[in-house]
PyMOL commands that place a pseudoatom at each C-alpha (Angstrom):
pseudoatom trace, name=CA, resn=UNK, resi=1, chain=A, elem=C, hetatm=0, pos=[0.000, 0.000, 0.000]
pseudoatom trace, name=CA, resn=UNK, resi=2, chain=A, elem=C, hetatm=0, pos=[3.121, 2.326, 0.912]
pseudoatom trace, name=CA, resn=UNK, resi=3, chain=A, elem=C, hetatm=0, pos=[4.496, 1.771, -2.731]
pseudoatom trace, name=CA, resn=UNK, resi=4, chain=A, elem=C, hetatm=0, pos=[1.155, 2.620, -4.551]
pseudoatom trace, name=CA, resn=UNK, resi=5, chain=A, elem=C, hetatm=0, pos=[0.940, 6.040, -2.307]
pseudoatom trace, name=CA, resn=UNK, resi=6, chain=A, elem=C, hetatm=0, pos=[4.087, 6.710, -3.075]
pseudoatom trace, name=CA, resn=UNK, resi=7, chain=A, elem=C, hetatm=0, pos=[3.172, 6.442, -6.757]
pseudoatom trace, name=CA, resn=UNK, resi=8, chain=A, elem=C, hetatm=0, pos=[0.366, 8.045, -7.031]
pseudoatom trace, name=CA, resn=UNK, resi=9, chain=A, elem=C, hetatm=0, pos=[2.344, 10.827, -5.254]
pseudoatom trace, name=CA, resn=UNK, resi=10, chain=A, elem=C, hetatm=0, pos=[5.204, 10.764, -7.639]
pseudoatom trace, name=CA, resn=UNK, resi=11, chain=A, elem=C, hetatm=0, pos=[2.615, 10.644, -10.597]
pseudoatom trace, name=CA, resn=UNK, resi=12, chain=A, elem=C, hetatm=0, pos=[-0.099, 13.177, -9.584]
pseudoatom trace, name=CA, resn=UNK, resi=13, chain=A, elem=C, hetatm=0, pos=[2.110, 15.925, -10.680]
pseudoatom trace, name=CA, resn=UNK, resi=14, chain=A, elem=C, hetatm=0, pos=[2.313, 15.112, -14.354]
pseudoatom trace, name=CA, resn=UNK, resi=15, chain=A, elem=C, hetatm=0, pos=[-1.503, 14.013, -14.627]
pseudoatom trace, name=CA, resn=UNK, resi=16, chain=A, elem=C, hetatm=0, pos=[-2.415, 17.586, -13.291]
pseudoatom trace, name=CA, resn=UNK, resi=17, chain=A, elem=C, hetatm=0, pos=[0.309, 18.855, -15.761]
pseudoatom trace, name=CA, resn=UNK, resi=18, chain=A, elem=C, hetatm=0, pos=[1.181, 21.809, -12.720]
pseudoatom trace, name=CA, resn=UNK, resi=19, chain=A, elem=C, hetatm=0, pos=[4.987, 22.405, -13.556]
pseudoatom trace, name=CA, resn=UNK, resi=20, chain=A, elem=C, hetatm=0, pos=[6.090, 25.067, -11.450]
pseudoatom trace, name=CA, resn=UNK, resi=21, chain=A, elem=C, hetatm=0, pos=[9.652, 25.552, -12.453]
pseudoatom trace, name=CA, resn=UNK, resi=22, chain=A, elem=C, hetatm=0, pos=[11.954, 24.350, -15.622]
pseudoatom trace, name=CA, resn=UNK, resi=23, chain=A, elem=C, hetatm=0, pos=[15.345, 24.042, -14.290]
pseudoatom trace, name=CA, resn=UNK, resi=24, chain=A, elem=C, hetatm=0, pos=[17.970, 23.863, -17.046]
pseudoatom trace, name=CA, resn=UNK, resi=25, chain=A, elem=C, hetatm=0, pos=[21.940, 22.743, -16.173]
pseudoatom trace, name=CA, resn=UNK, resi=26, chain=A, elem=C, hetatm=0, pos=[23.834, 23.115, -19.097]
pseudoatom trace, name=CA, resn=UNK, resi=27, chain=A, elem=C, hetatm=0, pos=[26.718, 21.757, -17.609]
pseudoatom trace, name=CA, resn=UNK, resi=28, chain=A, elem=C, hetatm=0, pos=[25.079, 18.637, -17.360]
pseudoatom trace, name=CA, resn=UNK, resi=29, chain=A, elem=C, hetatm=0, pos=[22.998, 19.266, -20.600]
pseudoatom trace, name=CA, resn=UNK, resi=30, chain=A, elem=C, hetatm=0, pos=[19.681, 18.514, -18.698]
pseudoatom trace, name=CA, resn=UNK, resi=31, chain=A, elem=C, hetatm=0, pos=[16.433, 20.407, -17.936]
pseudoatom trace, name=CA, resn=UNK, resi=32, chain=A, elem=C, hetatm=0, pos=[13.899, 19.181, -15.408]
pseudoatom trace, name=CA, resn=UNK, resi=33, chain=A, elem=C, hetatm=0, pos=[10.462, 19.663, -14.661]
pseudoatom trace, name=CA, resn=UNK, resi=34, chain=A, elem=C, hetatm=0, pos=[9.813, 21.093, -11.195]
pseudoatom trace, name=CA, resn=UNK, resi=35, chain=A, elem=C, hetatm=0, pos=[6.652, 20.778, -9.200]
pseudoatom trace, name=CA, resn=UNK, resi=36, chain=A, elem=C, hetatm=0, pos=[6.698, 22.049, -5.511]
pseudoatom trace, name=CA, resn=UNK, resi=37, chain=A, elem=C, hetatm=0, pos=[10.114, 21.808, -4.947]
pseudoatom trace, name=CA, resn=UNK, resi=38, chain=A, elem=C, hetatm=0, pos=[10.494, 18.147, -6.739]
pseudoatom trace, name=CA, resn=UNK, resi=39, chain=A, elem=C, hetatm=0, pos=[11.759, 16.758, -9.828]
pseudoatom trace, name=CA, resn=UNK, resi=40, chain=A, elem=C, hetatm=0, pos=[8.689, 15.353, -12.010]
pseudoatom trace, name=CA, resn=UNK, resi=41, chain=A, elem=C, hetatm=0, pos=[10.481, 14.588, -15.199]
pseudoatom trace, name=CA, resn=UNK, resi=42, chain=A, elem=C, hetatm=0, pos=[14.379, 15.104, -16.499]
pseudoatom trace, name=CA, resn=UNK, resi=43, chain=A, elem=C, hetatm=0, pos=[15.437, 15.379, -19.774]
pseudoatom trace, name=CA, resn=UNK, resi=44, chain=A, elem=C, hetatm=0, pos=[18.827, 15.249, -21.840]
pseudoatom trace, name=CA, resn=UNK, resi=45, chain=A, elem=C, hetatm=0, pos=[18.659, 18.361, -23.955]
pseudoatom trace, name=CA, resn=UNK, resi=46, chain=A, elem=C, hetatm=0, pos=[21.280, 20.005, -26.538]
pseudoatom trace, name=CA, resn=UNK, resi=47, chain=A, elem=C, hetatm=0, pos=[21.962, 23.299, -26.966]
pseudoatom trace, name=CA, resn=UNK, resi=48, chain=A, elem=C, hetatm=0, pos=[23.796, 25.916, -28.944]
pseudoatom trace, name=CA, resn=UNK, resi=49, chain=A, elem=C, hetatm=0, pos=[26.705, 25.011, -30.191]
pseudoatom trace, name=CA, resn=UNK, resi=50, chain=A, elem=C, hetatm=0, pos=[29.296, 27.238, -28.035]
pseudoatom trace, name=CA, resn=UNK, resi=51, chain=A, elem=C, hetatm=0, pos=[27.137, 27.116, -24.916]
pseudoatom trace, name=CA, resn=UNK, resi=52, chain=A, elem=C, hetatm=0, pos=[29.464, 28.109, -22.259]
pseudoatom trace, name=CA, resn=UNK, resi=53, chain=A, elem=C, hetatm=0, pos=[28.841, 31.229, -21.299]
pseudoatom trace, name=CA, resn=UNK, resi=54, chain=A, elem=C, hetatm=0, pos=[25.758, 33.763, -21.221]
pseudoatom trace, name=CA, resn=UNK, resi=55, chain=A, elem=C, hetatm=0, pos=[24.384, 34.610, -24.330]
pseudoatom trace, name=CA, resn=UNK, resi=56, chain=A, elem=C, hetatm=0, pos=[26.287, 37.719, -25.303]
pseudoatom trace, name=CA, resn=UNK, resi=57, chain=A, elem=C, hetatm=0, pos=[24.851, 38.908, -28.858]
pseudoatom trace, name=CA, resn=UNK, resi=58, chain=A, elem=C, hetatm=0, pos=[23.200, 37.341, -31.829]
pseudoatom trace, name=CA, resn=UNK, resi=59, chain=A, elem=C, hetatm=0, pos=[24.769, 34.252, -33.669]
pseudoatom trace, name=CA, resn=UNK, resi=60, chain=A, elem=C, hetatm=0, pos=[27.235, 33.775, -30.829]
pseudoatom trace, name=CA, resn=UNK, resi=61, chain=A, elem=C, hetatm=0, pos=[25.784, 30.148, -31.071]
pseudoatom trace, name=CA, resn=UNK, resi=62, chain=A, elem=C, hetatm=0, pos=[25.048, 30.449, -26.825]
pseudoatom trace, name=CA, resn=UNK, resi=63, chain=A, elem=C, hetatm=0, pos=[22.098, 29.560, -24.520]
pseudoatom trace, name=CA, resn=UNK, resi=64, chain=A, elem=C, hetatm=0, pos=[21.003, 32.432, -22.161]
pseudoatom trace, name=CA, resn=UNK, resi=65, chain=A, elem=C, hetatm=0, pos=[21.275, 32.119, -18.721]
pseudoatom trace, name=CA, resn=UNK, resi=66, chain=A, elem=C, hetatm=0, pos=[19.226, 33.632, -16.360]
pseudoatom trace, name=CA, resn=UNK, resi=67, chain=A, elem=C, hetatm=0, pos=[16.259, 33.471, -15.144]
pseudoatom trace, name=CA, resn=UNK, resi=68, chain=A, elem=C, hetatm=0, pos=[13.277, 34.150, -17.821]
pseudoatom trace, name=CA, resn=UNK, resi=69, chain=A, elem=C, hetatm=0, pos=[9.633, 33.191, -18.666]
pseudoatom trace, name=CA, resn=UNK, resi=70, chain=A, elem=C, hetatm=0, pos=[8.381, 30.547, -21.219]
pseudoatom trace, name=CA, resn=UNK, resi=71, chain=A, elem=C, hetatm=0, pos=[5.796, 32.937, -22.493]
pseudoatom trace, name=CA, resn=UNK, resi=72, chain=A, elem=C, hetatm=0, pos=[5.181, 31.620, -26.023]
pseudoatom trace, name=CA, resn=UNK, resi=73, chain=A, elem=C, hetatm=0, pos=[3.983, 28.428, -27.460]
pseudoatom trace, name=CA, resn=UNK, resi=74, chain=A, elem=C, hetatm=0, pos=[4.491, 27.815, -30.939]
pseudoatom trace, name=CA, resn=UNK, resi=75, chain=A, elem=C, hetatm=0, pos=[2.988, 24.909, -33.065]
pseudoatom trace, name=CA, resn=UNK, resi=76, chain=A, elem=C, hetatm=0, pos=[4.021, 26.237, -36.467]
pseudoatom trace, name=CA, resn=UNK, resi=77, chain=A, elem=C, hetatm=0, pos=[7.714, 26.234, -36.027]
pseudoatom trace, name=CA, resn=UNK, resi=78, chain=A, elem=C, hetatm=0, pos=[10.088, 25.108, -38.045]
pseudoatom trace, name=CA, resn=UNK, resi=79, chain=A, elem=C, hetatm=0, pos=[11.574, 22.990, -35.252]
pseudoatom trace, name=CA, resn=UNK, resi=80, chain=A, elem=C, hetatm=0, pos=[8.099, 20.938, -34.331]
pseudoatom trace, name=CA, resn=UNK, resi=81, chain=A, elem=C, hetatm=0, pos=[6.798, 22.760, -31.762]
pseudoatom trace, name=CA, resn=UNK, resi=82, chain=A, elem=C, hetatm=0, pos=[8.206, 25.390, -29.752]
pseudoatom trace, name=CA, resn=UNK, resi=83, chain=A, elem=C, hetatm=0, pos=[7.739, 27.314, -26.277]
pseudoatom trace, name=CA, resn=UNK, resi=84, chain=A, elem=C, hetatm=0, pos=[9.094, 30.917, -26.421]
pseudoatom trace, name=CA, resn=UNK, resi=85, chain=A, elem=C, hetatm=0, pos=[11.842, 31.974, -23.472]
pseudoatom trace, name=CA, resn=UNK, resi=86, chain=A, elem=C, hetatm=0, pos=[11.797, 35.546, -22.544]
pseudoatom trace, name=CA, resn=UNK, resi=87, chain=A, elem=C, hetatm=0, pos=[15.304, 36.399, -23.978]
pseudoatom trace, name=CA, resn=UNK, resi=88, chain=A, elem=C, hetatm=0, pos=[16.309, 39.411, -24.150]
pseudoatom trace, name=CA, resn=UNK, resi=89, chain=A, elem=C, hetatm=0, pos=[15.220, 40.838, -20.929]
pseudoatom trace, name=CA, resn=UNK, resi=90, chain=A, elem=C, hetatm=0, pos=[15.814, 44.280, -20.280]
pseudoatom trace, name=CA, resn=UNK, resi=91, chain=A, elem=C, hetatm=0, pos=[18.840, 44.043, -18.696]
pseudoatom trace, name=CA, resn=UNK, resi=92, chain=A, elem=C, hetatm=0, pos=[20.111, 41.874, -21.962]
pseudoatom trace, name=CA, resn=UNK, resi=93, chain=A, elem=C, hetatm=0, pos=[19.219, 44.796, -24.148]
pseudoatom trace, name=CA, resn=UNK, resi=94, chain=A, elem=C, hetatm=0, pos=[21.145, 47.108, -22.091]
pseudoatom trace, name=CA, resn=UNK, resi=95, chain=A, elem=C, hetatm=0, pos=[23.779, 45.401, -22.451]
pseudoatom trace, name=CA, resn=UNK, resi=96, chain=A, elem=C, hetatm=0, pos=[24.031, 44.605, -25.573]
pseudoatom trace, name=CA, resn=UNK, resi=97, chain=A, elem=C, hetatm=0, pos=[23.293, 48.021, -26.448]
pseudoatom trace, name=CA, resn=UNK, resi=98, chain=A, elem=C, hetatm=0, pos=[26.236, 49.476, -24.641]
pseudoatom trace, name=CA, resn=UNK, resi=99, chain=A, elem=C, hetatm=0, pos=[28.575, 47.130, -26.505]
pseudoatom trace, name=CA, resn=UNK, resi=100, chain=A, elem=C, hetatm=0, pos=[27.352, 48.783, -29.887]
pseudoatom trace, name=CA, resn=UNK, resi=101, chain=A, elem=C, hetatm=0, pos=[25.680, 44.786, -30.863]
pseudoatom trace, name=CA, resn=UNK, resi=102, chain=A, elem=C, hetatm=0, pos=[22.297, 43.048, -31.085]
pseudoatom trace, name=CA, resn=UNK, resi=103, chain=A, elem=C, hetatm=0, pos=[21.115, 40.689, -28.126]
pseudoatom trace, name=CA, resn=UNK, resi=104, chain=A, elem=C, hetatm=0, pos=[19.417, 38.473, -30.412]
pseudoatom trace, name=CA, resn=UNK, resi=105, chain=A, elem=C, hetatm=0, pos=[16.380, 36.528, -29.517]
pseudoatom trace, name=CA, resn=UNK, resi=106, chain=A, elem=C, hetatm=0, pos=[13.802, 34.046, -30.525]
pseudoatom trace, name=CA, resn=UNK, resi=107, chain=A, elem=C, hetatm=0, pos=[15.169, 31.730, -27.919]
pseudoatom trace, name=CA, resn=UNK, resi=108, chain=A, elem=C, hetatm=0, pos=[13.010, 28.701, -27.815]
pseudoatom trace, name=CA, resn=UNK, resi=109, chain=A, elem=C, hetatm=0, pos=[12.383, 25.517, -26.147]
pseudoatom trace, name=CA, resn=UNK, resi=110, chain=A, elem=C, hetatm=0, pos=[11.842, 23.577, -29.385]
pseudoatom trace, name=CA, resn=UNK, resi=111, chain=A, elem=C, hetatm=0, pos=[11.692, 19.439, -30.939]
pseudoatom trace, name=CA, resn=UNK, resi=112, chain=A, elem=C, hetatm=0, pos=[13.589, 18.677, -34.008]
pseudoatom trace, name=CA, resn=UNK, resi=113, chain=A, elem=C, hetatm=0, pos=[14.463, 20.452, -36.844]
pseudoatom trace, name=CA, resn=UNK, resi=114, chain=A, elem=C, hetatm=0, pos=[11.290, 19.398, -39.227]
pseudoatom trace, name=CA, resn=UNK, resi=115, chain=A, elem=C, hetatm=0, pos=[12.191, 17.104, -42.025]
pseudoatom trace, name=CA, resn=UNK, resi=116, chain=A, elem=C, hetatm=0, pos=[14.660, 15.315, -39.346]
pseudoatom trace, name=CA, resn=UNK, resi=117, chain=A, elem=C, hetatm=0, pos=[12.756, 13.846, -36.775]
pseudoatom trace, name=CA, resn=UNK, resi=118, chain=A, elem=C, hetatm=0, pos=[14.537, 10.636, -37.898]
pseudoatom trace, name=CA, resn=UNK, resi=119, chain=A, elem=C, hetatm=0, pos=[18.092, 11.503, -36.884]
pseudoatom trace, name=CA, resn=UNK, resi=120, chain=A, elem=C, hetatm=0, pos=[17.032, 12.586, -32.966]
pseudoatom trace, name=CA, resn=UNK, resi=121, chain=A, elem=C, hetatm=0, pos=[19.357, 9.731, -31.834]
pseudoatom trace, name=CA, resn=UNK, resi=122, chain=A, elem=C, hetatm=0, pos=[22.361, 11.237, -33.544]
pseudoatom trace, name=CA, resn=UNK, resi=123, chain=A, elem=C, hetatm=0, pos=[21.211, 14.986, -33.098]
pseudoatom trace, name=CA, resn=UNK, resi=124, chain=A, elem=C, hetatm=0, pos=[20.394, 14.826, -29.607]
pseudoatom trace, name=CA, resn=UNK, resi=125, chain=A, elem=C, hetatm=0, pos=[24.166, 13.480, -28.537]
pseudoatom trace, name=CA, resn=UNK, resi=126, chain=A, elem=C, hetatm=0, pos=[25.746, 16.995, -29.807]
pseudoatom trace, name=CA, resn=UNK, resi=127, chain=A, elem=C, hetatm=0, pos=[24.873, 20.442, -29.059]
pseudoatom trace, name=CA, resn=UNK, resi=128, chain=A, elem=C, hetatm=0, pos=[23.485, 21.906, -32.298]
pseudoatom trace, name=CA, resn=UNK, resi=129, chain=A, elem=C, hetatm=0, pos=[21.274, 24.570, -32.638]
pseudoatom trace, name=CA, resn=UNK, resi=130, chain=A, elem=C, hetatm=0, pos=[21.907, 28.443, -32.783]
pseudoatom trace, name=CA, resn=UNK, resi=131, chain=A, elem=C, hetatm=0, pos=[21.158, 29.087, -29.043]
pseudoatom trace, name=CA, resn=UNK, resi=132, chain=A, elem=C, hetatm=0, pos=[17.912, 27.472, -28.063]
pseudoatom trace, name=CA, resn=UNK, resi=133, chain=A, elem=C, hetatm=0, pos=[17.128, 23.947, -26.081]
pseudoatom trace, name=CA, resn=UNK, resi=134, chain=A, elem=C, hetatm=0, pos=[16.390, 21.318, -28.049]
pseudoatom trace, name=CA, resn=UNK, resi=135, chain=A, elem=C, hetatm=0, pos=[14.305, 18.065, -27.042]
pseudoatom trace, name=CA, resn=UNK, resi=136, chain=A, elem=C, hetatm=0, pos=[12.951, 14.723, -28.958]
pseudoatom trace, name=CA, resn=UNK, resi=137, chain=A, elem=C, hetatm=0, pos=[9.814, 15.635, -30.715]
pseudoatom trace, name=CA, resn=UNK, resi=138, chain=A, elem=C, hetatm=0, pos=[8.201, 12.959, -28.332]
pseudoatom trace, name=CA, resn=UNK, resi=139, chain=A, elem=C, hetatm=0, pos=[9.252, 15.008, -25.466]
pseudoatom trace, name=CA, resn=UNK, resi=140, chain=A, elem=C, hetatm=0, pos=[8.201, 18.509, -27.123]
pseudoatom trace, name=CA, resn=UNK, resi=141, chain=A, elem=C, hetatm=0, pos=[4.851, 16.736, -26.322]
pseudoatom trace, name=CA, resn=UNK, resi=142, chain=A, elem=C, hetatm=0, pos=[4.955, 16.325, -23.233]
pseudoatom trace, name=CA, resn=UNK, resi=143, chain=A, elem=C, hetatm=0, pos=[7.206, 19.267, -22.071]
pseudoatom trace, name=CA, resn=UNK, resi=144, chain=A, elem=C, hetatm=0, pos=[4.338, 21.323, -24.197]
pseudoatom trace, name=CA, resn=UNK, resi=145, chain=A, elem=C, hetatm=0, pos=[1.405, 19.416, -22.218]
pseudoatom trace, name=CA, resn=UNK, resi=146, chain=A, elem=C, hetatm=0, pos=[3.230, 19.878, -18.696]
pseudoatom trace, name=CA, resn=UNK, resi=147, chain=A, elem=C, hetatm=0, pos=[4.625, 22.938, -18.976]
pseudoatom trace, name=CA, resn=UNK, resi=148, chain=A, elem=C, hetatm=0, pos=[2.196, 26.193, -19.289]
pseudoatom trace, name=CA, resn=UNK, resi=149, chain=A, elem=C, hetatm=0, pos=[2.465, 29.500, -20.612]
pseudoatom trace, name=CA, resn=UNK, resi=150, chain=A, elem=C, hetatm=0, pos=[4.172, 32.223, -17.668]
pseudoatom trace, name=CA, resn=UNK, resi=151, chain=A, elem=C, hetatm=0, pos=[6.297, 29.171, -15.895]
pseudoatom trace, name=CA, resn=UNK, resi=152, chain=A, elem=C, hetatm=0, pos=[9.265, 30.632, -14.959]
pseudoatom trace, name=CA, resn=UNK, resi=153, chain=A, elem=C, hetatm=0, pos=[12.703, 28.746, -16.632]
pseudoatom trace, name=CA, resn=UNK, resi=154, chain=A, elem=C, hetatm=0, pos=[16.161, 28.943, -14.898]
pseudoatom trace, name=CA, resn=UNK, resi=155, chain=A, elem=C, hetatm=0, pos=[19.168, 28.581, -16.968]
pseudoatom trace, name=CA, resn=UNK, resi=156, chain=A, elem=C, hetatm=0, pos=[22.492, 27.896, -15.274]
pseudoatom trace, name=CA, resn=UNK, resi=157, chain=A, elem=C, hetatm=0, pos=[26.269, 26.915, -16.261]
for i in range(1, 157): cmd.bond("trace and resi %d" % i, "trace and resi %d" % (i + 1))
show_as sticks, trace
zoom trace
């Protein structure tokens, strides 16, 4: 009886799709889902392809870090489907406005490229896109179900 509690308790929070918090390491190129204080679901993500480092200016190939709001989703992208991140925040502009360049933006949570879906095994083992996090089109679904529009996203080294 102690084990079924136990997973209904683990379980609830995905059924009630109530992510509080996305939590991304890129040191560890992971992301997980974070409902009251616990870990719900973990994923292996890639991301830009020179991602140490705060994003600096556009095509510098990095993944923000910070802390931001999803506050987009996207089903017509030409990644799958895609959740907006609120790069550049103020303070990014400012920035990149007193070092005379662009911050850049569109800085998604996004699936696979569209037109190759089929190479996710190989894709997903490098960082490769121009700055964004990239998951499995399978897991685009379920990040997309779980995770709601205004949920706060924390990107750290």
């Amino acid at each position: 009886m102690k084990f079924l509690i136990a997973f209904i308790a683990l379980i609830s929070p995905l059924a009630n799709a109530s992510v509080d918090l996305v939590k991304v390491v890129k040191s560890q190129n992971r992301m997980f889902l974070i409902y009251d204080g616990q870990v719900v679901k973990e994923y292996h993500v890639a991301f830009g392809q020179n991602p140490k480092g705060h994003k600096q200016e556009a095509g510098d190939q990095r993944t923000p870090e910070g802390n931001y709001t999803l506050d987009l989703k996207k089903e017509d992208s030409e990644f799958y489907r895609a959740m907006r991140i609120s790069y550049p925040n103020n303070y990014d502009k400012i920035i990149a406005k007193n070092r005379g360049v662009s911050p850049g933006g569109h800085i998604m949570v996004h699936g696979q490229k569209n037109g190759f879906e089929h190479l996710e095994s190989f894709t997903q083992t490098a960082n490769w896109t121009d700055g964004c996090i990239a998951l499995t089109n399978r897991e685009m679904d379920e990040f997309m179900r779980l995770v709601s529009i205004g949920t706060p996203i924390e990107i750290r080294w």
